[in-house]
C-alpha positions in Angstrom: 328.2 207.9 112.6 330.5 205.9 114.6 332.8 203.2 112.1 334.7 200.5 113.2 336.7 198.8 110.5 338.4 195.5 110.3 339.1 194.2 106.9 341.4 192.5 105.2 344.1 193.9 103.4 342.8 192.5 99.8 340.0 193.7 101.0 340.2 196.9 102.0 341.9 198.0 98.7 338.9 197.0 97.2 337.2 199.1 99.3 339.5 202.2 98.8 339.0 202.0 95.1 335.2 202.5 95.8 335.4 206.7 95.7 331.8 206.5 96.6 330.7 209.7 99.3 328.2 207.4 100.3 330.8 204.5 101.2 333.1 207.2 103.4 331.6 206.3 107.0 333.0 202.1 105.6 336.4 203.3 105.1 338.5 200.6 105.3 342.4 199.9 106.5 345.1 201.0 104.4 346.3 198.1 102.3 349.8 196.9 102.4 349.4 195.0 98.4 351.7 196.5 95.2 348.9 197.5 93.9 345.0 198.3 94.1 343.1 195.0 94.1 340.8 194.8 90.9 337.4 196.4 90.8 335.1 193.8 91.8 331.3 193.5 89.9 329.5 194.9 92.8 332.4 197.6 93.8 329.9 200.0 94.9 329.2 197.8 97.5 331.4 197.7 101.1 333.6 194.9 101.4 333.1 191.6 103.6 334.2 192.9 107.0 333.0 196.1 107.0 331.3 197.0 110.2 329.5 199.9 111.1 327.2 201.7 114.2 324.1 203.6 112.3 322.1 205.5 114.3 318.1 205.1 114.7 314.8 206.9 115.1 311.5 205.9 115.1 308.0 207.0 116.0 305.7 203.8 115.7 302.1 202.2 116.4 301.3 198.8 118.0 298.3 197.2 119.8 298.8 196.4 123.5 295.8 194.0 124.1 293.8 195.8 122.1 294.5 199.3 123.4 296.2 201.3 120.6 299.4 202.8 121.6 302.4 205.0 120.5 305.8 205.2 121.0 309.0 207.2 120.2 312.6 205.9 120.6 315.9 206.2 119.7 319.1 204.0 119.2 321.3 202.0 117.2 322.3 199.4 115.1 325.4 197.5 114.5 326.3 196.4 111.3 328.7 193.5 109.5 329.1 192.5 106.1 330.0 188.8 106.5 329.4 187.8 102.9 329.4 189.1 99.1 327.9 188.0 95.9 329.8 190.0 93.2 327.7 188.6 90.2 324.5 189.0 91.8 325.4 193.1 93.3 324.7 191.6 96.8 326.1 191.6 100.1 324.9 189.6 103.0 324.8 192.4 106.6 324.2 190.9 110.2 322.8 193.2 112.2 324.2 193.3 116.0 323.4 195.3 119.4 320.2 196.8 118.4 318.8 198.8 121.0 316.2 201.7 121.1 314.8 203.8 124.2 311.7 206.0 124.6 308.3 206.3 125.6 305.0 205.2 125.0 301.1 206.0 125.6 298.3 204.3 125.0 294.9 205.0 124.9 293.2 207.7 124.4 290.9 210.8 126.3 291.2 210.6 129.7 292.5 207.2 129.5 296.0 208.3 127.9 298.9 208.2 129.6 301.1 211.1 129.5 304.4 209.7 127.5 306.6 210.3 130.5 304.2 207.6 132.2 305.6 204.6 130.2 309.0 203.6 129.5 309.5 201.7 125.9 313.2 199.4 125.1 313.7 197.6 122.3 316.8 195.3 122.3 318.0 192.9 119.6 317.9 189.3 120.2 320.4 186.4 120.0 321.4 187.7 116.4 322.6 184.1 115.1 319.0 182.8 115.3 317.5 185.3 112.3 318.5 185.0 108.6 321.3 187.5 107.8 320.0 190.5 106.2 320.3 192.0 102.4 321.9 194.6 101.0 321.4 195.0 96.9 322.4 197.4 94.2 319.0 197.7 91.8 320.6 200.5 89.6 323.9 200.8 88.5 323.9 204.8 87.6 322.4 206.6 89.0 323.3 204.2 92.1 320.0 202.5 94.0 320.2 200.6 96.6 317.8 197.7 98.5 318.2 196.9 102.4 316.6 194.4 104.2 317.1 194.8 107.9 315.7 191.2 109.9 315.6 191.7 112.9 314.1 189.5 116.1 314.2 191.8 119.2 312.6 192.1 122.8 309.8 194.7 123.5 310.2 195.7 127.3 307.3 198.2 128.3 307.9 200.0 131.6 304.3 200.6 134.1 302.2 199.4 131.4 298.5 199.8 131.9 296.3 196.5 131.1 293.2 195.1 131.9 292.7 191.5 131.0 293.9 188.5 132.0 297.5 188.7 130.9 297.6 192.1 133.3 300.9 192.5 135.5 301.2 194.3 138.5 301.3 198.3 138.1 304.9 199.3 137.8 305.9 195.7 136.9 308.1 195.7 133.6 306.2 194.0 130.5 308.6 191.9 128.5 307.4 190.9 125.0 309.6 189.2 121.8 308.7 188.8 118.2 306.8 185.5 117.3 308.6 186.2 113.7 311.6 188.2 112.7 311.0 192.1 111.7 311.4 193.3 108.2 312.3 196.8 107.8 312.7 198.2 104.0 314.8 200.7 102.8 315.1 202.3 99.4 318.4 203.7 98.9 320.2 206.2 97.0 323.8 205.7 98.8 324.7 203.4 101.3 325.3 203.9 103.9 322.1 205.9 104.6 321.8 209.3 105.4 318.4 209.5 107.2 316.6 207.5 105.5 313.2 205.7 106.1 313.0 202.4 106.5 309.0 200.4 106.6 308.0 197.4 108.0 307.2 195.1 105.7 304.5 193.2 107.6 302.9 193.7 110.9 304.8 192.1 113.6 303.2 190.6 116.8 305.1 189.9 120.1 304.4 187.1 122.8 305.2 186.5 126.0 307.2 183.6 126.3 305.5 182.1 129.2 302.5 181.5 126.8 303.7 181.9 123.4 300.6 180.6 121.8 298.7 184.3 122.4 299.5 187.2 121.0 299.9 190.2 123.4 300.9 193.2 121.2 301.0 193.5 117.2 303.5 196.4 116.3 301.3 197.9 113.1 303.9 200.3 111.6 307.3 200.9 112.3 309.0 203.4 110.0 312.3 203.7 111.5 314.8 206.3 110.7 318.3 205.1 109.6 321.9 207.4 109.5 322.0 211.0 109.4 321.1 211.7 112.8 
């Protein structure tokens, strides 16, 4: 995992009194204070301005008008904790840079595209549009952890084969977004995660933003793998 760190100094002697494994890849800057700052409530949590890169796999199923299709990609994720609730065991995460490569096929029997045929990117959106994502502790000991990734993104399919009205010229990039912000779900037993597997909460469907009213592709699942790779 890749780590960048910029806290505080208060801060990251909170974070150095954490002695959490799963808290290493957050280590913070030595801190110049007398004295170790005082174990907040939520300690097992990183501290506000922690920032890390976690890495991401997925293999996933959507719709493209009507056609079922699947896809494999890889990427990554940045991530910032801009905000802390000590009493409530809750940090507030923005998520930043997403992007994911890969390839797709659709259809099926003769009608299937060999995976090298279709390109598949997945790149965050403007990220001060969505609500900031959640990070929770739900049990103290042994430690549990909640994550709530939300994440708005554009779906750009490379030579994608389509047959309706809404049909673009073969070889012609097709550029989707999310008509609603993506919910992955993780379940955690440290933080950060170590290949863990996050779910979407709710099908997602993406538009194309010259006519936003019709929906062009629903993403069904999208387990996505997060850390540890």
């Amino acid at each position: 995992m890749i780590t960048r760190l910029r806290t505080a100094s208060v801060r990251a002697a909170a974070g150095g009194a954490l002695g959490i494994a799963g808290l290493l890849a957050f280590t913070t800057a030595p801190a110049h204070a007398a004295g170790p700052a005082p174990r907040a409530a939520a300690s097992e949590l990183p501290p506000v301005g922690a920032e890390g890169t976690e890495p991401l796999a997925s293999d996933f199923d959507f719709t493209l008008n009507g056609q079922q299709c699947h896809a494999h990609a890889v990427g990554a994720v940045d991530e910032y904790v801009t905000a802390q609730d000590a009493a409530a065991t809750t940090d507030t995460v923005a998520e930043g840079g997403l992007k994911l490569r890969g390839t797709e096929s659709c259809g099926s029997g003769s009608r299937t595209r060999a995976a090298s045929g279709g390109s598949i990117t997945i790149e965050q959106n403007d990220v001060d549009v969505d609500p900031k994502s959640l990070l929770r502790i739900t049990q103290n000991f042994p430690p549990r952890y909640e994550q709530i990734m939300v994440l708005s993104f554009t779906m750009v399919i490379e030579d994608p084969e389509t047959s309706n009205d809404h049909a673009r010229a073969h070889h012609e990039p097709l550029i989707l977004t999310t008509k609603d912000p993506a919910k992955l779900i993780g379940t955690l037993t440290q933080f950060p995660p170590r290949g863990d597997l996050y779910q979407l909460q709710n099908p997602v469907d993406l538009i194309d933003l010259g006519n936003p009213d019709t929906t062009i592709a629903t993403i069904q699942t999208f387990p996505v793998k997060v850390g540890g790779l």
